[in-house]
DODREN-696635 format. One line per field, with one value per atom (N, C-alpha, C, O): atom name; residue in one letter; x negated, z negated, y; chain; residue number from 1. Coordinates in nm, 3 decimals. Layout:
N
atome [CA ...]
residu [A ...]
u [X ...]
w [Z ...]
v [Y ...]
chaine [A ...]
num [NUM ...]
This chain:
144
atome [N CA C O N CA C O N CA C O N CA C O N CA C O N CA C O N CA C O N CA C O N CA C O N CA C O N CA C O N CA C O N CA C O N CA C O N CA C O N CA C O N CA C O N CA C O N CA C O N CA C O N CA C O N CA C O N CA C O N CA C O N CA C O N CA C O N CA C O N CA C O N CA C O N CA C O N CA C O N CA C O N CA C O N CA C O N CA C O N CA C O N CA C O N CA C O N CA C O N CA C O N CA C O N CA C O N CA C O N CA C O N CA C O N CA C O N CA C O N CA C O N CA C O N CA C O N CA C O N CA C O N CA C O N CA C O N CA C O N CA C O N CA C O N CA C O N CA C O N CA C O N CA C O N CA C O N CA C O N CA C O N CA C O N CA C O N CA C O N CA C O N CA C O N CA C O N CA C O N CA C O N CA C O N CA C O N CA C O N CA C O N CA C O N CA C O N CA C O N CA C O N CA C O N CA C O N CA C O N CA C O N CA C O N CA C O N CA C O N CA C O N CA C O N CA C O N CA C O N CA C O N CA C O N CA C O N CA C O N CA C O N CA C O N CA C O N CA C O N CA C O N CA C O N CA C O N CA C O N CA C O N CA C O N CA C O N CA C O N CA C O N CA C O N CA C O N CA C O N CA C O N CA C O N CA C O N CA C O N CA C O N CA C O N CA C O N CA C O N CA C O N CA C O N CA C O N CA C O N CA C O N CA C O N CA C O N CA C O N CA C O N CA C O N CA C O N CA C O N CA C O N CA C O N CA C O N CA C O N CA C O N CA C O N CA C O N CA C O N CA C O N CA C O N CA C O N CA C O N CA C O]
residu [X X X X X X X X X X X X X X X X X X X X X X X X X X X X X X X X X X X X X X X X X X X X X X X X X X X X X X X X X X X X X X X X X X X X X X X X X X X X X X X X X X X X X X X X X X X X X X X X X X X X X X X X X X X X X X X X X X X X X X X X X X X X X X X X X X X X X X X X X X X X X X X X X X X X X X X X X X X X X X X X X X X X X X X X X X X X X X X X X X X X X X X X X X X X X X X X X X X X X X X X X X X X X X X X X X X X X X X X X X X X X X X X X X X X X X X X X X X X X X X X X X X X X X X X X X X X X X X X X X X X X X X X X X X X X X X X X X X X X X X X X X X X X X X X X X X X X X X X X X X X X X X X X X X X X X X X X X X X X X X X X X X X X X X X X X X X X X X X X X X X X X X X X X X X X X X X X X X X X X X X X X X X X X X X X X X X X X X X X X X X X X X X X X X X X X X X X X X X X X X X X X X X X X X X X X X X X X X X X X X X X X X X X X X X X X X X X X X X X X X X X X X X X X X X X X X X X X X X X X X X X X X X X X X X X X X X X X X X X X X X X X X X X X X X X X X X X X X X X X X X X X X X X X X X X X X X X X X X X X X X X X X X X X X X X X X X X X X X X X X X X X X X X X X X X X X X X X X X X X X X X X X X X X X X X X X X X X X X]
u [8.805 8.837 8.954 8.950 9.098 9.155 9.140 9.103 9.170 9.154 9.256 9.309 9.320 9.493 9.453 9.519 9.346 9.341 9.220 9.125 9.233 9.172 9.146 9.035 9.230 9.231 9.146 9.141 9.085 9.011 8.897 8.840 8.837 8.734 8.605 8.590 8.508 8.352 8.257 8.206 8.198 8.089 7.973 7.974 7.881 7.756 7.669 7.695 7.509 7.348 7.308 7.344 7.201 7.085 6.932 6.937 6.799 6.706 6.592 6.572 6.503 6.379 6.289 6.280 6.220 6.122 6.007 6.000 5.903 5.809 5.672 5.667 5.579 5.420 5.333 5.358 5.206 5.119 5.057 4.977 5.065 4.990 5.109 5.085 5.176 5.336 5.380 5.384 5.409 5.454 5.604 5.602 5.727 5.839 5.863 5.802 5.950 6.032 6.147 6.255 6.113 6.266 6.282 6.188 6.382 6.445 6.490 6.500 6.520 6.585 6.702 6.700 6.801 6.931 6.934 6.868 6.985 7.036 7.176 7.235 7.248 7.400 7.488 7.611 7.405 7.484 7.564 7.657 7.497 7.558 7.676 7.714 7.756 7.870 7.848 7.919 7.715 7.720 7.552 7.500 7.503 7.381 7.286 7.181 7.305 7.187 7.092 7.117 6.973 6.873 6.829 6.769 6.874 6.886 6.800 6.794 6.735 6.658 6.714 6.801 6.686 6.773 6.714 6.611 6.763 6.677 6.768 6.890 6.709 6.805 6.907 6.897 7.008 7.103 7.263 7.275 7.342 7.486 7.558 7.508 7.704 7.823 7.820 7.786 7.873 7.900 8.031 8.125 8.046 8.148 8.238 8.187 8.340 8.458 8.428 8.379 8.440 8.378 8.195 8.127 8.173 8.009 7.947 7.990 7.864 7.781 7.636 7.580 7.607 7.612 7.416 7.339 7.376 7.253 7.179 7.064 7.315 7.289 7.347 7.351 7.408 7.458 7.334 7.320 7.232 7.148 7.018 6.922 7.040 6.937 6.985 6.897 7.116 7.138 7.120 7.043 7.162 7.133 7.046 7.026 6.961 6.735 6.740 6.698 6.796 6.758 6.821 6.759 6.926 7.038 6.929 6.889 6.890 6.821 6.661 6.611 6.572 6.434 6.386 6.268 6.481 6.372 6.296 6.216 6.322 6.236 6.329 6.446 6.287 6.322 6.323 6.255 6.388 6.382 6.382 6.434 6.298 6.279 6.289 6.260 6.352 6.426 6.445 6.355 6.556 6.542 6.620 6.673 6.608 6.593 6.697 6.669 6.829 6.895 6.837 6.767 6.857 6.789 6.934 6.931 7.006 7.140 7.255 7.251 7.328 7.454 7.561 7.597 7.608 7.724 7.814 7.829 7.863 8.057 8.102 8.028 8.232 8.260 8.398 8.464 8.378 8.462 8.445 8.455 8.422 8.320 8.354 8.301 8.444 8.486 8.595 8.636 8.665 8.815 8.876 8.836 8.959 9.049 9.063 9.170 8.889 8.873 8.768 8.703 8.753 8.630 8.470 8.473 8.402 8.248 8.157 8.159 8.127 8.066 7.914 7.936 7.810 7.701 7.576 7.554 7.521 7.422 7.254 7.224 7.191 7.033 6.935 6.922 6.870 6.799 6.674 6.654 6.578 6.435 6.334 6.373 6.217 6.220 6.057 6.020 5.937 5.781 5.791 5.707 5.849 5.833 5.923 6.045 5.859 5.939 5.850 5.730 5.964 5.830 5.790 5.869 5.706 5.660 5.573 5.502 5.601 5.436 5.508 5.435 5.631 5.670 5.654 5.689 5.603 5.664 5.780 5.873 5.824 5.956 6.021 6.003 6.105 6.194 6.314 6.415 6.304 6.453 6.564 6.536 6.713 6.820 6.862 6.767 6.965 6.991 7.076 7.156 7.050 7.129 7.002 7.008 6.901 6.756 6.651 6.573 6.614 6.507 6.372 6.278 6.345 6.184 6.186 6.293 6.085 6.026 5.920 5.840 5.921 5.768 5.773 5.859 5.668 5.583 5.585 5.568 5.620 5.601 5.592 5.634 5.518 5.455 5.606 5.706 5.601 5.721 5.687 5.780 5.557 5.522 5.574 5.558 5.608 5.634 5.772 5.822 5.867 6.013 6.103 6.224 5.979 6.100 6.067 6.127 5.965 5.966 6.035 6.013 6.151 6.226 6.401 6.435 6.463 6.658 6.671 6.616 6.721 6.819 7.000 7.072 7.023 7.164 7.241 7.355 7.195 7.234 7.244 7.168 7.397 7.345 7.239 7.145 7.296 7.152 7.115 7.005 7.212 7.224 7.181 7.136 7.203 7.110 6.974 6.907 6.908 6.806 6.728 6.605 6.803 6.756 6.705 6.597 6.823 6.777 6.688 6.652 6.636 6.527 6.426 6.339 6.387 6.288 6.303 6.223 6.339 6.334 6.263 6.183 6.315 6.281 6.140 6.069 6.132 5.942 5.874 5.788 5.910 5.813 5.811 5.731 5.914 5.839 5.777 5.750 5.743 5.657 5.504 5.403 5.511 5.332 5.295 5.182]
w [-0.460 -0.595 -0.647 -0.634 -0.727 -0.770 -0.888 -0.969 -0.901 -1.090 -1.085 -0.976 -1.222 -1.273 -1.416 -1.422 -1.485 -1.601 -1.557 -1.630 -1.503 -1.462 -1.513 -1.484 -1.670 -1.716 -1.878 -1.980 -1.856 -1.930 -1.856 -1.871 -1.772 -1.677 -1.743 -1.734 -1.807 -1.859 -1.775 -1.720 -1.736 -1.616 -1.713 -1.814 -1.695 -1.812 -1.733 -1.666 -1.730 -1.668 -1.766 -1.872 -1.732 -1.823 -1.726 -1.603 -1.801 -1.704 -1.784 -1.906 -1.666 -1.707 -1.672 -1.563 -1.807 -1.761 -1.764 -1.837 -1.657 -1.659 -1.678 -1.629 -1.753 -1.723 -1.653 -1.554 -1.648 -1.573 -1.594 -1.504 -1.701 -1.712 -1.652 -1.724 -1.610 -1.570 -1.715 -1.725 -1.814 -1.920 -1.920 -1.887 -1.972 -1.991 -2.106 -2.169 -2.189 -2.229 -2.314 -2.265 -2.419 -2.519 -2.636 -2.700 -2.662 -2.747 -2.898 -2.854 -3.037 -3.122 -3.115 -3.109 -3.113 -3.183 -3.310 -3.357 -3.397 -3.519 -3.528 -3.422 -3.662 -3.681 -3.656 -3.645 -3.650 -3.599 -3.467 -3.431 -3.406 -3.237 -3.208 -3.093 -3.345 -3.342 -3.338 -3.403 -3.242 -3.268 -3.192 -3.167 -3.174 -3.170 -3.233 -3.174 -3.367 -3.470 -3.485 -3.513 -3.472 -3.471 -3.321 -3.301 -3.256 -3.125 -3.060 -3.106 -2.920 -2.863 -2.700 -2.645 -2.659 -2.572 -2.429 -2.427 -2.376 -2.282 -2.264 -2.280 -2.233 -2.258 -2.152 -2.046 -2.194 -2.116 -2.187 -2.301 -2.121 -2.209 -2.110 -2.004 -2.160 -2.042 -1.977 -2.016 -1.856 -1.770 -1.824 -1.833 -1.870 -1.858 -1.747 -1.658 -1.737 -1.704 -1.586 -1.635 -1.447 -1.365 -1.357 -1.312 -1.417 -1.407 -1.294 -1.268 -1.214 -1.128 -1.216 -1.319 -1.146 -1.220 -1.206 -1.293 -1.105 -1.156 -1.242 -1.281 -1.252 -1.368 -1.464 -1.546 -1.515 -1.642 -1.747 -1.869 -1.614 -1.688 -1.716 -1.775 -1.643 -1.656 -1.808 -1.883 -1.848 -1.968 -2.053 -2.145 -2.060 -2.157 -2.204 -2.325 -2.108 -2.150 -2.232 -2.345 -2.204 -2.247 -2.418 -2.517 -2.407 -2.514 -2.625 -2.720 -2.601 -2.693 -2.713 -2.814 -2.617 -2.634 -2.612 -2.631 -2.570 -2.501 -2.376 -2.356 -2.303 -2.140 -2.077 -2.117 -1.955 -1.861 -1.722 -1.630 -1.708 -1.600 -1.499 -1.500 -1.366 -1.224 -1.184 -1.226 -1.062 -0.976 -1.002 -0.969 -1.067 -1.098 -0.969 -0.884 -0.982 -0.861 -0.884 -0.974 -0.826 -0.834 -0.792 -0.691 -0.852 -0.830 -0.841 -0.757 -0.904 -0.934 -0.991 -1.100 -0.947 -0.995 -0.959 -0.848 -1.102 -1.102 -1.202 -1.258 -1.184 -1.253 -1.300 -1.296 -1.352 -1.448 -1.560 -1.579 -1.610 -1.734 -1.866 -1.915 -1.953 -2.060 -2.163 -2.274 -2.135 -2.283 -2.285 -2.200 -2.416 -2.497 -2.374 -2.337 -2.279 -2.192 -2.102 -2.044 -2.037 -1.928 -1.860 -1.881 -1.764 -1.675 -1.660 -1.640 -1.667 -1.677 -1.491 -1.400 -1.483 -1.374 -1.431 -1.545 -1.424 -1.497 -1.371 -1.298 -1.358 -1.312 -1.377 -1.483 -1.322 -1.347 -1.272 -1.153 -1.316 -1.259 -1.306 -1.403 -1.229 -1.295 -1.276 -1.195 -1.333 -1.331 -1.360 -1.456 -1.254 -1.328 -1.350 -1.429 -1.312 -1.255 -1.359 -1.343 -1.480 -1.597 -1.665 -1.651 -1.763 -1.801 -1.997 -2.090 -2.000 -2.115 -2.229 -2.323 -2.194 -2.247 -2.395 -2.464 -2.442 -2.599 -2.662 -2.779 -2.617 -2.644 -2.684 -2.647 -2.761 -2.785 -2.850 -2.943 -2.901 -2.978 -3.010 -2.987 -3.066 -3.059 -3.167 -3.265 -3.091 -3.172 -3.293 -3.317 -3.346 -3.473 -3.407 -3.481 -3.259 -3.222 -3.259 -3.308 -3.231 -3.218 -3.290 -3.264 -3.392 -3.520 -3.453 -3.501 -3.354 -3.295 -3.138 -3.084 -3.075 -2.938 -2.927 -3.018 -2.801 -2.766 -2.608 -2.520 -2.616 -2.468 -2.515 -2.626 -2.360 -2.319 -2.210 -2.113 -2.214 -2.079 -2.044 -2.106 -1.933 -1.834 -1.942 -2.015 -1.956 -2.066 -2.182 -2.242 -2.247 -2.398 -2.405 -2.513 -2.267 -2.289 -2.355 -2.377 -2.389 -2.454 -2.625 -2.714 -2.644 -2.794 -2.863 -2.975 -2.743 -2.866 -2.822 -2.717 -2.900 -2.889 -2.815 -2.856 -2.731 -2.649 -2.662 -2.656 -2.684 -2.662 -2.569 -2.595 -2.449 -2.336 -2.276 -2.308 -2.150 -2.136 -2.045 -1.977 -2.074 -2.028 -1.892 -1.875 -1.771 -1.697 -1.640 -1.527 -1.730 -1.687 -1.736 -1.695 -1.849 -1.850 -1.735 -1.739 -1.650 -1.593 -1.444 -1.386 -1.423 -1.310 -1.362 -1.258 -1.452 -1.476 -1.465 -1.404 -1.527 -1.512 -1.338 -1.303 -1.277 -1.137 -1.049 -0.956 -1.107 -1.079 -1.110 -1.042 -1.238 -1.278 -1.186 -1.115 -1.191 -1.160 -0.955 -0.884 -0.918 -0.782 -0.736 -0.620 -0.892 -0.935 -0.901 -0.869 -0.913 -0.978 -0.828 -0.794]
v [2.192 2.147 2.229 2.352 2.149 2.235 2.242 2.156 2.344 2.448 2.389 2.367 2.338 2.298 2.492 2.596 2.457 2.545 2.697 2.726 2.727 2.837 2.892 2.939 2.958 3.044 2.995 3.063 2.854 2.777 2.771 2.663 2.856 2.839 2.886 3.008 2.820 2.852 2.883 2.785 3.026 3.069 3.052 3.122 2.974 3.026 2.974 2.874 3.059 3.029 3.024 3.075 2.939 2.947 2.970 2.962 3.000 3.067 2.995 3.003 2.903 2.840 2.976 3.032 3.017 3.144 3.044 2.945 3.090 2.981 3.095 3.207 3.038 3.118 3.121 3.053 3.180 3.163 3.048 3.020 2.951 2.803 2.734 2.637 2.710 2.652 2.569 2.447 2.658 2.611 2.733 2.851 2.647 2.734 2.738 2.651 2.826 2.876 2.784 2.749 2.759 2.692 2.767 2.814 2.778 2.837 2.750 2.635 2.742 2.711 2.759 2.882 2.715 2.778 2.784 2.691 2.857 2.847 2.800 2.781 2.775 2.767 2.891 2.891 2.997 3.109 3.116 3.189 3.013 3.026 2.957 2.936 2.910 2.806 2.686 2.609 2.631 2.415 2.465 2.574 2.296 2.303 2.363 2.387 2.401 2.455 2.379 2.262 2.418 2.301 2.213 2.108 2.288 2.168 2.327 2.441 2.256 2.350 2.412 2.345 2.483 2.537 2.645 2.712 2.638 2.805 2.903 2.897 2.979 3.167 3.158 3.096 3.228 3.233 3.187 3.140 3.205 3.172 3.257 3.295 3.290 3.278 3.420 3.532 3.366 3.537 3.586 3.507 3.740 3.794 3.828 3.896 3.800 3.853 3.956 4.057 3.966 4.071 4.109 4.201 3.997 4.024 3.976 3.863 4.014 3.973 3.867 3.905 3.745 3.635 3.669 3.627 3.734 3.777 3.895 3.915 3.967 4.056 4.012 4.104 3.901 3.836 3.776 3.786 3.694 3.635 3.692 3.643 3.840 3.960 4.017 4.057 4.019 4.117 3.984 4.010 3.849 3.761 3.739 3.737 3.716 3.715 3.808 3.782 3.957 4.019 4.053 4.092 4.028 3.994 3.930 3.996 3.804 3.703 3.728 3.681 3.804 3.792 3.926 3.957 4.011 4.113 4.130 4.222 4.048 4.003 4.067 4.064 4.146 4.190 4.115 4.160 4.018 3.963 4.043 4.155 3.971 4.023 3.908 3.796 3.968 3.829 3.726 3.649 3.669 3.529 3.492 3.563 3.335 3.229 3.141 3.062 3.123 3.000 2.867 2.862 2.778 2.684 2.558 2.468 2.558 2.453 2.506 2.564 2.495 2.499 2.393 2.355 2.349 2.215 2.300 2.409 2.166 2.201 2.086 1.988 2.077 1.940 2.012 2.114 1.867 1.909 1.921 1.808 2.004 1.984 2.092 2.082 2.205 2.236 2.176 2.098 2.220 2.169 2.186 2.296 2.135 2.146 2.178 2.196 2.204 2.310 2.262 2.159 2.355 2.329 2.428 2.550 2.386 2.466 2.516 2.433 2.576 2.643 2.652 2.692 2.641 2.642 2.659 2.562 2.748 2.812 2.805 2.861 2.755 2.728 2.825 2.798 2.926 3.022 2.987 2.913 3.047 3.030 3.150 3.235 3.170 3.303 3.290 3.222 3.371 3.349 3.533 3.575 3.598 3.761 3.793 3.792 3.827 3.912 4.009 4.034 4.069 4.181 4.145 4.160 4.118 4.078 4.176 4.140 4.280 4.352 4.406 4.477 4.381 4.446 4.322 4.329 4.177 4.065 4.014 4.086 3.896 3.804 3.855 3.776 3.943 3.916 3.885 3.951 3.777 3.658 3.758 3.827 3.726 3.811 3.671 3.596 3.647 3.600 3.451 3.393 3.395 3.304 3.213 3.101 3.275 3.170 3.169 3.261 3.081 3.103 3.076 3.140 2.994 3.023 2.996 2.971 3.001 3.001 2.902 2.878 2.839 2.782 2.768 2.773 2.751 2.727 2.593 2.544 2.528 2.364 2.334 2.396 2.198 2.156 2.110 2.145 2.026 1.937 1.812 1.777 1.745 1.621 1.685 1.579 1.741 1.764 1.745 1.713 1.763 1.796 1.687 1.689 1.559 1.441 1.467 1.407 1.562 1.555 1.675 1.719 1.729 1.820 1.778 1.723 1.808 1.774 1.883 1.986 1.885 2.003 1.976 1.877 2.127 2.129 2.090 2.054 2.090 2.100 1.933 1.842 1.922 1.812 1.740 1.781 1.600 1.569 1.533 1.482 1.559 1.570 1.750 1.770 1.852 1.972 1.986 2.080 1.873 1.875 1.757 1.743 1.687 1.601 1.741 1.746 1.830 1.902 2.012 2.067 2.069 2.118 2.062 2.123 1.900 1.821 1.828 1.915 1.799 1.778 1.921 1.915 2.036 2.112 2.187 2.261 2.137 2.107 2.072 2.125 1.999 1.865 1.860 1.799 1.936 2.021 2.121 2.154 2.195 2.327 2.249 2.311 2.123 2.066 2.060 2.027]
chaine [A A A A A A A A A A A A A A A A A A A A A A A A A A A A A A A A A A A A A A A A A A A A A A A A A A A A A A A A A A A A A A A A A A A A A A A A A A A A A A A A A A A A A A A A A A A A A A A A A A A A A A A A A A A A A A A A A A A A A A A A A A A A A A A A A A A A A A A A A A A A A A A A A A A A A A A A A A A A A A A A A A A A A A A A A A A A A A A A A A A A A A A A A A A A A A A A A A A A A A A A A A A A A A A A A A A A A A A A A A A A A A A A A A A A A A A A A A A A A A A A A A A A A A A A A A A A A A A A A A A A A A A A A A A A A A A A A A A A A A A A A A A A A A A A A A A A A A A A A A A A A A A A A A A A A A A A A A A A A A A A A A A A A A A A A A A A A A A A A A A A A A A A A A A A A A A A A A A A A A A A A A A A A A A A A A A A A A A A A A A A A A A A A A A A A A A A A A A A A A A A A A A A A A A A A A A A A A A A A A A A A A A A A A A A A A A A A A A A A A A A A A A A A A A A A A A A A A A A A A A A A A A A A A A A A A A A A A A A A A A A A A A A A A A A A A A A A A A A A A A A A A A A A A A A A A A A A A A A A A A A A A A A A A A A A A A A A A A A A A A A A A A A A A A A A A A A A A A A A A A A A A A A A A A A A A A A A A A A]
num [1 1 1 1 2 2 2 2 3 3 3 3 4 4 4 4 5 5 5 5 6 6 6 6 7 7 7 7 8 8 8 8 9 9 9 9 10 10 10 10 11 11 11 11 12 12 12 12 13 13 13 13 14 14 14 14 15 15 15 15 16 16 16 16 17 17 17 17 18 18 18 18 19 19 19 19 20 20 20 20 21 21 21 21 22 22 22 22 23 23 23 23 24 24 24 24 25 25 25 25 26 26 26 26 27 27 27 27 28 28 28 28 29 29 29 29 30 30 30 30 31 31 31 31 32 32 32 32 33 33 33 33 34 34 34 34 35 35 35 35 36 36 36 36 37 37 37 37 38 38 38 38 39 39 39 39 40 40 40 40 41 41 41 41 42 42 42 42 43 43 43 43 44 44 44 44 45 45 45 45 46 46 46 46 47 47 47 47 48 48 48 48 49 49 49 49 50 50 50 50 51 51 51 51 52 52 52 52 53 53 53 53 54 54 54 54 55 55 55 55 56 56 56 56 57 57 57 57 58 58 58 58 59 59 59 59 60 60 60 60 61 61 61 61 62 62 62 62 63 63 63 63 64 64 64 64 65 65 65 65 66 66 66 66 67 67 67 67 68 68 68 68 69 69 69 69 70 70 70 70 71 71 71 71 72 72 72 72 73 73 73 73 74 74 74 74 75 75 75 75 76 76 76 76 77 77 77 77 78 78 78 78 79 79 79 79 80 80 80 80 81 81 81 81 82 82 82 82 83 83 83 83 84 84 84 84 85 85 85 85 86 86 86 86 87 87 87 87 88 88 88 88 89 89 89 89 90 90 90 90 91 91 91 91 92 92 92 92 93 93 93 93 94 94 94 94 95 95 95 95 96 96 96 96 97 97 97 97 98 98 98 98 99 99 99 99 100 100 100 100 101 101 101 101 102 102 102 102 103 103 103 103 104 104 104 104 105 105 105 105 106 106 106 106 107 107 107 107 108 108 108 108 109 109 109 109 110 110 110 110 111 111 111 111 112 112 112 112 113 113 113 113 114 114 114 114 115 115 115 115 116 116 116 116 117 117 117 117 118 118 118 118 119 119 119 119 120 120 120 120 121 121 121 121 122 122 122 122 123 123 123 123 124 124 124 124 125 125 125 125 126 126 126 126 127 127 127 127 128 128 128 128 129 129 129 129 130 130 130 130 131 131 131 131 132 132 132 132 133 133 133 133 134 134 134 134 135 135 135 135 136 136 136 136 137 137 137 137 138 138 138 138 139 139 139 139 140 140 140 140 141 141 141 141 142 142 142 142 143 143 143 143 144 144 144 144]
């Protein structure tokens, strides 16, 4: 594939944390996060610049909730065109091995949390598109 804008290049994961009932992890955004306020989401957002892309989405979890991820799991990664002028790299990790024991606490991008089944995932808006919520569902749903 050629890059024409490279220097317009978007690295960002996001991380299905899943539980011991196989229920995951969504997030609220607020308007603080620039767009999608109100829309629901999972942890994670862009790699920096020289970052190693499994310690990116180790400091992001941790950035937004407080979880200490352990080992997370690639599971998909696609690409496309999808900001203002540029191209996106987008990474899907998943994760049951975290450390939970201070519990949640969300930073000021995200006003609440829930646990949800794979059945619940059509009754909330996600930010994201709907083509990466189609490969999470897929990826559920070979958890069962």
């Amino acid at each position: 594939m050629v890059m024409d804008n490279i220097d317009k290049l978007h690295f960002a994961s996001k991380c299905i944390i899943i539980n011991e009932e196989n229920k995951f992890l969504i997030l609220k955004r607020t308007h603080y996060s620039n767009n999608g306020g109100d829309q629901w989401d999972f942890p994670g957002g862009s790699v920096n610049q020289d970052e190693d892309i499994n310690e990116s989405i180790k400091r992001e979890v941790d950035e937004e909730l407080k979880i200490k991820l352990e080992e997370p799991k690639v599971f998909r990664i696609t690409s496309g065109k999808g900001i203002p002028s540029g191209q996106f790299i987008f990474v899907l990790f998943a994760s049951k091995k975290y450390n939970l024991k201070d519990g949640i606490k969300l930073s000021n991008e995200h006003s609440e949390y829930q646990w949800i089944s794979l059945n619940e995932m059509n009754d909330y808006d996600f930010y994201l598109r709907e083509s990466i919520i189609n490969d999470v569902r897929n990826y559920l749903t070979e958890l069962d």
